[in-house]
BAKOL-318563 format. One record per atom (N, C-alpha, C): x negated, y, z; residue in three letters. Coordinates in steps of 0.001 Angstrom, whole numbers, plus 500000, padded with zeros to 6 digits. Example, Ala and Ser with C-alpha at 12.3 -4.5 7.8 and 13.67 -1.06 7.14 Angstrom:
! BAKOL-318563
486810494310507800ALA
487700495500507800ALA
486800496700507800ALA
487150497750507080SER
486330498940507140SER
487100500030507870SER
***
This chain:
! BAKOL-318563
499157498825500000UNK
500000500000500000UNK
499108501242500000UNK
499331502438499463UNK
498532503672499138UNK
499069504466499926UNK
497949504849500918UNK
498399505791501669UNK
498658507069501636UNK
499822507801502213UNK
500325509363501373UNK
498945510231502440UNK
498551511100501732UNK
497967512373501952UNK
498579513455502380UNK
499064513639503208UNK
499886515248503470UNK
499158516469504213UNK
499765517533503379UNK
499181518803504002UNK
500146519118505105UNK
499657519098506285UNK
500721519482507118UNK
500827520909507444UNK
500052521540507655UNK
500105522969507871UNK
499271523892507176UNK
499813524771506903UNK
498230525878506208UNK
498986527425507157UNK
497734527640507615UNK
498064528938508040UNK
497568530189507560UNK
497640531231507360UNK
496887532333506995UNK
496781533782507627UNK
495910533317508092UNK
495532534731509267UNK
494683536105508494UNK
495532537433509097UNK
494914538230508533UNK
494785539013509493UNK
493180538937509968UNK
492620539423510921UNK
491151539290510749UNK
490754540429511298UNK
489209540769510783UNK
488049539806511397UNK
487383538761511061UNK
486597537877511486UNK
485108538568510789UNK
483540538021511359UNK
482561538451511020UNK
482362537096510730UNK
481784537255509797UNK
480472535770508795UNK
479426536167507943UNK
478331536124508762UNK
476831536202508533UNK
476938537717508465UNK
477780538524509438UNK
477524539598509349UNK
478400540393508708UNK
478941540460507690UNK
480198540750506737UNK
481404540492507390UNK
482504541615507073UNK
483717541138507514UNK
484420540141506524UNK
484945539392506875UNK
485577538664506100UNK
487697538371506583UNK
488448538438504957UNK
489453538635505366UNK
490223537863503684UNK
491354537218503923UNK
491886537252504768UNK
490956535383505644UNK
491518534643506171UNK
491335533164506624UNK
492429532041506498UNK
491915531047506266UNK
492983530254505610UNK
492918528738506393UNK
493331528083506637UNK
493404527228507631UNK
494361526301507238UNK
493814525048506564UNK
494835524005506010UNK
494290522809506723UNK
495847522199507683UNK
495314520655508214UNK
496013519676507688UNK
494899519037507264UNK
495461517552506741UNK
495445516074507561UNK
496139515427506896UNK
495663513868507915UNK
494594513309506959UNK
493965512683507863UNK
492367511982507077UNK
492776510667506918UNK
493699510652505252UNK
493969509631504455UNK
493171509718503351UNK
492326509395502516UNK
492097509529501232UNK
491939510677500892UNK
491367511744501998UNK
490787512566500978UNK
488901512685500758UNK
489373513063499671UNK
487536512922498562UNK
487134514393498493UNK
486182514685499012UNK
485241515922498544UNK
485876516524497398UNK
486653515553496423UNK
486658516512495336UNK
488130517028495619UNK
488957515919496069UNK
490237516822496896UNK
490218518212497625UNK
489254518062498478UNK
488986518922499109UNK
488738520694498574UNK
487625520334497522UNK
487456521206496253UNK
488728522129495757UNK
489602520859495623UNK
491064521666495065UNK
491138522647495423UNK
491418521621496996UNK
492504522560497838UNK
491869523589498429UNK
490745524329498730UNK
490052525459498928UNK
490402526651497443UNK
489876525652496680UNK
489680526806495240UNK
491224527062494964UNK
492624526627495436UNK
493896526602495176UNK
494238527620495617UNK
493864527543497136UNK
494725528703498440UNK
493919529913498187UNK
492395530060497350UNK
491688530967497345UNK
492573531642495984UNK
492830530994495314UNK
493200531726493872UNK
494615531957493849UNK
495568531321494996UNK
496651532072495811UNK
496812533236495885UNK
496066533344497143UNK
495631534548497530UNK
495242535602496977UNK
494639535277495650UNK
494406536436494830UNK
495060536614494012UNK
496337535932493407UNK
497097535891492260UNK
498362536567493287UNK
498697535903494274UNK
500086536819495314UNK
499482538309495521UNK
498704538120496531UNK
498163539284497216UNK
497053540467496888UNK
496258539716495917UNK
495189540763495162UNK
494170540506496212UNK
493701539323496703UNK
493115539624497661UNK
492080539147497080UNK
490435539201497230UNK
488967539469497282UNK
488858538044497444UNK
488400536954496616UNK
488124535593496622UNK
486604535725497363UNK
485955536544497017UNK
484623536742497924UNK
484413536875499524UNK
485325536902499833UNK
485954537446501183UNK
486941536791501594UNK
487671535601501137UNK
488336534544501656UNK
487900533735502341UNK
488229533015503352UNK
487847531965503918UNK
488738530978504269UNK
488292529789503683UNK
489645528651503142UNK
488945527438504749UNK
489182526467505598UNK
488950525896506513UNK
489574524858506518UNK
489139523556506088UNK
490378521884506436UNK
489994521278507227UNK
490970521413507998UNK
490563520888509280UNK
491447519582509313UNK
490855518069509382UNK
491456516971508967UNK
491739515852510207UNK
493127515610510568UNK
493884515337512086UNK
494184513944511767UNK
493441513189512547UNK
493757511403512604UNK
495048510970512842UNK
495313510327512017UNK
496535509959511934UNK
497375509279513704UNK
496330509149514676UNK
497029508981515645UNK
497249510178516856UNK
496873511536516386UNK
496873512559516823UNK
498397513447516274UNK
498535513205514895UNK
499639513963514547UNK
500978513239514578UNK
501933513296515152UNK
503120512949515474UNK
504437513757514604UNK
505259512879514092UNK
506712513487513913UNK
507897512814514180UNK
508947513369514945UNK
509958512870515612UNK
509843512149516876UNK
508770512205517163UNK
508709511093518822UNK
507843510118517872UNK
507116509549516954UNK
506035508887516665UNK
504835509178515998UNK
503886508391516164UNK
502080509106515250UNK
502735508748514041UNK
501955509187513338UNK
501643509202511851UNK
501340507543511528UNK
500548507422512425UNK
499593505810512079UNK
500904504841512974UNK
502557504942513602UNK
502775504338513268UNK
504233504200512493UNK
504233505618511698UNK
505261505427510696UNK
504585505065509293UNK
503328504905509020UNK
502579504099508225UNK
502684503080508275UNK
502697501940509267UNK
503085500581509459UNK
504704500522509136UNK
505246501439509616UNK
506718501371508931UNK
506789501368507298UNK
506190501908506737UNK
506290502119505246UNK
506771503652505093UNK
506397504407506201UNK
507240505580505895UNK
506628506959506437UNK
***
């Protein structure tokens, strides 16, 4: 069985953070469950929310900061069960 990949949350904070000195704005914060994803997934989904951001908002791809932060499937819960065991359900 192939396990689903879901983005569960993306947040986007717009608030002034420093990196290497530079302000950087806006921040982007997408958590996934660590099913199958590949570096090159990963790739996407940074270069996606970055070119979002600049196609909605006009915002500075140089100055984005995209973050996946990836949540074990026995950490993230929905409805009263983990993830890892509505996977054994088929669901």
């Amino acid at each position: 069985m192939r396990k689903k990949t879901l983005v569960r949350s993306v947040r986007i904070h717009y608030v002034i953070k420093k990196w290497r000195g530079a302000i950087i704005m806006p921040y982007v914060n997408i958590r996934i469950t660590n099913e199958n994803v590949t570096p090159e997934k990963k790739a996407l989904l940074i270069k996606g929310a970055t070119q979002l951001l600049v196609d909605v908002l006009g915002k500075n791809p140089n100055t984005t900061v995209v973050v996946i932060d990836e949540v074990n499937t026995d950490n993230w819960g929905i409805g009263g069960e983990t993830i890892t065991a509505r996977r054994k359900d088929g669901r």
